[in-house]
SEBA-228401 format. One record per residue (C-alpha): chain; residue number from 1; x, y, z. Coordinates in steps of 0.001 Angstrom, whole numbers, plus 524288, in hexadecimal, padded with zeros to 5 digits. Layout:
<rec><kette>A</kette><nr>NUM</nr><xx>X</xx><yy>Y</yy><zz>Z</zz></rec>
...
% end
This chain:
<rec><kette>A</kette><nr>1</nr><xx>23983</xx><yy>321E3</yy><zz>1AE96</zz></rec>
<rec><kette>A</kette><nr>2</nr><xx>2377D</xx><yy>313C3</yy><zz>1A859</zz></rec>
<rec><kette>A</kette><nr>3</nr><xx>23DF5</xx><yy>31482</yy><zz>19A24</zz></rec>
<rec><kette>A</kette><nr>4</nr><xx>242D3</xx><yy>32239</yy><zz>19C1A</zz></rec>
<rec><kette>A</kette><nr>5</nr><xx>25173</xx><yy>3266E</yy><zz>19691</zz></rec>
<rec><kette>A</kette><nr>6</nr><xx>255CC</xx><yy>32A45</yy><zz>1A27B</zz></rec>
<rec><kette>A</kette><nr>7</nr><xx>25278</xx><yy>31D11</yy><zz>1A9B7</zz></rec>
<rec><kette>A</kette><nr>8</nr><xx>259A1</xx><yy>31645</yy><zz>19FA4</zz></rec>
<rec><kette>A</kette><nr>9</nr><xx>264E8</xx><yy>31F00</yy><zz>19F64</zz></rec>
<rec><kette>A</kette><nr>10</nr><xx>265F5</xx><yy>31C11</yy><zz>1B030</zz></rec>
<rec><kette>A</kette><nr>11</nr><xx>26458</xx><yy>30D54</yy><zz>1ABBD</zz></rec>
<rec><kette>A</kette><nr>12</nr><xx>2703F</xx><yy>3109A</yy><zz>1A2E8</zz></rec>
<rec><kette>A</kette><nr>13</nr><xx>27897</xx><yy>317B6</yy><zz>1AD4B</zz></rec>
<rec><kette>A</kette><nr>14</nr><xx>27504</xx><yy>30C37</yy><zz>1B80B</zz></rec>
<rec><kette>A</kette><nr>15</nr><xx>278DC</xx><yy>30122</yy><zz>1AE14</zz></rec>
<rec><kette>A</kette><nr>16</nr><xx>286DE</xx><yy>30790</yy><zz>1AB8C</zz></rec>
<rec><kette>A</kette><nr>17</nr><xx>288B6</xx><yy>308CF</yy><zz>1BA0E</zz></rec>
<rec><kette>A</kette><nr>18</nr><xx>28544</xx><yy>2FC4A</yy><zz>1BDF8</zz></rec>
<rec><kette>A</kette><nr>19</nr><xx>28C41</xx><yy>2F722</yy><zz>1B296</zz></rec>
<rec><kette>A</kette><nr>20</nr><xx>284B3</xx><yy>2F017</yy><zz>1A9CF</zz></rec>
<rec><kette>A</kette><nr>21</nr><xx>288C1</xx><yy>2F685</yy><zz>19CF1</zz></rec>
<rec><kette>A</kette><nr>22</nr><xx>2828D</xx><yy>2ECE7</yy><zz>19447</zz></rec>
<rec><kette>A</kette><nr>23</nr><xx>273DA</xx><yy>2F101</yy><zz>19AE8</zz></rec>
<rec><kette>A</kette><nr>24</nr><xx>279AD</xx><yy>300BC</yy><zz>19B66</zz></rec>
<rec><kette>A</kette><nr>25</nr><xx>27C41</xx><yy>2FF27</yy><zz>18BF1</zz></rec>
<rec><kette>A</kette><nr>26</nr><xx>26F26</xx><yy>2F73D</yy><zz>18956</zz></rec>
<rec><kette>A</kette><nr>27</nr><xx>26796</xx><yy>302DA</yy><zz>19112</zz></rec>
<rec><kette>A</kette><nr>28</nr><xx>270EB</xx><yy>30D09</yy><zz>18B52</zz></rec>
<rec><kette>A</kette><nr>29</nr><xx>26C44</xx><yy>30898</yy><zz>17CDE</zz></rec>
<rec><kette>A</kette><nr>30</nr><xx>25D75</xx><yy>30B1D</yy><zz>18165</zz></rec>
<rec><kette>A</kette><nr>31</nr><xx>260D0</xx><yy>31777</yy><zz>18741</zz></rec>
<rec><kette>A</kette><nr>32</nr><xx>26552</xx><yy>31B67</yy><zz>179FD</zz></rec>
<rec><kette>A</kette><nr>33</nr><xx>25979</xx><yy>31654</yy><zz>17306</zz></rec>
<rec><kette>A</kette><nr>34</nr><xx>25114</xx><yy>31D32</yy><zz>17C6F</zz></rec>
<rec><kette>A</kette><nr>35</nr><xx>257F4</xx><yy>32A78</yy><zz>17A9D</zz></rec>
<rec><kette>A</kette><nr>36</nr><xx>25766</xx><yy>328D3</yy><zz>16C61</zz></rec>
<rec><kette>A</kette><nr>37</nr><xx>24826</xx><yy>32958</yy><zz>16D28</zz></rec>
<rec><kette>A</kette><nr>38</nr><xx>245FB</xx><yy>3348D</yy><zz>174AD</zz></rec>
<rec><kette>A</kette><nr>39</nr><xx>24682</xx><yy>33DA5</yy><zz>1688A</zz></rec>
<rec><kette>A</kette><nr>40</nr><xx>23C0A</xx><yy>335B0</yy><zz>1605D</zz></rec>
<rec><kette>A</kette><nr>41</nr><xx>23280</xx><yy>3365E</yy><zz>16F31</zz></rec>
<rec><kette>A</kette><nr>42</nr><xx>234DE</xx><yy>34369</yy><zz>1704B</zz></rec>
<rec><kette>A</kette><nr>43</nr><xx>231A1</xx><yy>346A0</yy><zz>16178</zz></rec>
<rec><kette>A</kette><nr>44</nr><xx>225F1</xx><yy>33DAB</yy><zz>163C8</zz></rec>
<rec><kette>A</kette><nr>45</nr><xx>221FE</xx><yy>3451C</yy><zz>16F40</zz></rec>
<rec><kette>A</kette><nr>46</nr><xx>22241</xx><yy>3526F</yy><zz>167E3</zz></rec>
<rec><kette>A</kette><nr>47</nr><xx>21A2A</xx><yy>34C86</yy><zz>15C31</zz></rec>
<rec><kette>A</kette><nr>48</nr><xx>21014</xx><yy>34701</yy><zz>16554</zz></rec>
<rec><kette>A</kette><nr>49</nr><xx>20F5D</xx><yy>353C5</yy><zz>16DDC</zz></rec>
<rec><kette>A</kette><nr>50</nr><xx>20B63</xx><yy>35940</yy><zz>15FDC</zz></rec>
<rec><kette>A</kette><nr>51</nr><xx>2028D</xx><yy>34FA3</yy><zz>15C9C</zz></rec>
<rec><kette>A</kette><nr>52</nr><xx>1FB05</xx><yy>351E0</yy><zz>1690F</zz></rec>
<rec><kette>A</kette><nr>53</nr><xx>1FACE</xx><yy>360EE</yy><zz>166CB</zz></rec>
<rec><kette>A</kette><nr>54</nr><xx>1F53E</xx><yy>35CEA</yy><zz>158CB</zz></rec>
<rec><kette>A</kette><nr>55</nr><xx>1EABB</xx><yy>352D4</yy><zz>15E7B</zz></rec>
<rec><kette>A</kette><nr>56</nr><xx>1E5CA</xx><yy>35E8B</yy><zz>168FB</zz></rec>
<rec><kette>A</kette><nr>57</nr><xx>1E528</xx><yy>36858</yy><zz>15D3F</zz></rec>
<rec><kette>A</kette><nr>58</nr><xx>1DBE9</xx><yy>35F45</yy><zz>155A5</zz></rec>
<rec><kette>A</kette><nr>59</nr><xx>1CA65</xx><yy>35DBC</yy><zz>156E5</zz></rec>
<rec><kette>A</kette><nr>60</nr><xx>1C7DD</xx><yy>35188</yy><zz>15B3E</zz></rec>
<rec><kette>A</kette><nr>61</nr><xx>1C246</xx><yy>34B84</yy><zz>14E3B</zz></rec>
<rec><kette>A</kette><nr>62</nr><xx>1BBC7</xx><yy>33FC7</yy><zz>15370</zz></rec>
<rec><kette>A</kette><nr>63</nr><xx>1B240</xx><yy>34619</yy><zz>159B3</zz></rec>
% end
């Protein structure tokens, strides 16, 4: 998948094998930023799956 960690990680793995260790470290140092905002998405995730459970709970007061 487009802009997945694993896709980047294989982009990684073929840069090192093909050699190109200045692209491998470039992609390496987004692969690190990526990982590094997977705990702030998933705490996101959680807050919003509450926030929807709130929203369902509530009378619709426009009406």
């Amino acid at each position: 998948m487009r802009g997945s960690i694993a896709r980047l990680e294989k982009r990684v793995e073929k840069a090192k094998a093909a050699g190109h260790t200045e692209i491998a470290t470039f992609l390496n140092h987004k692969l690190a930023h990526r990982k590094s905002l997977v705990p702030t998405l998933q705490q996101r995730e959680k807050d919003l799956a509450k926030v929807a459970t709130w929203c369902r709970t509530q009378t619709n007061a426009a009406s």
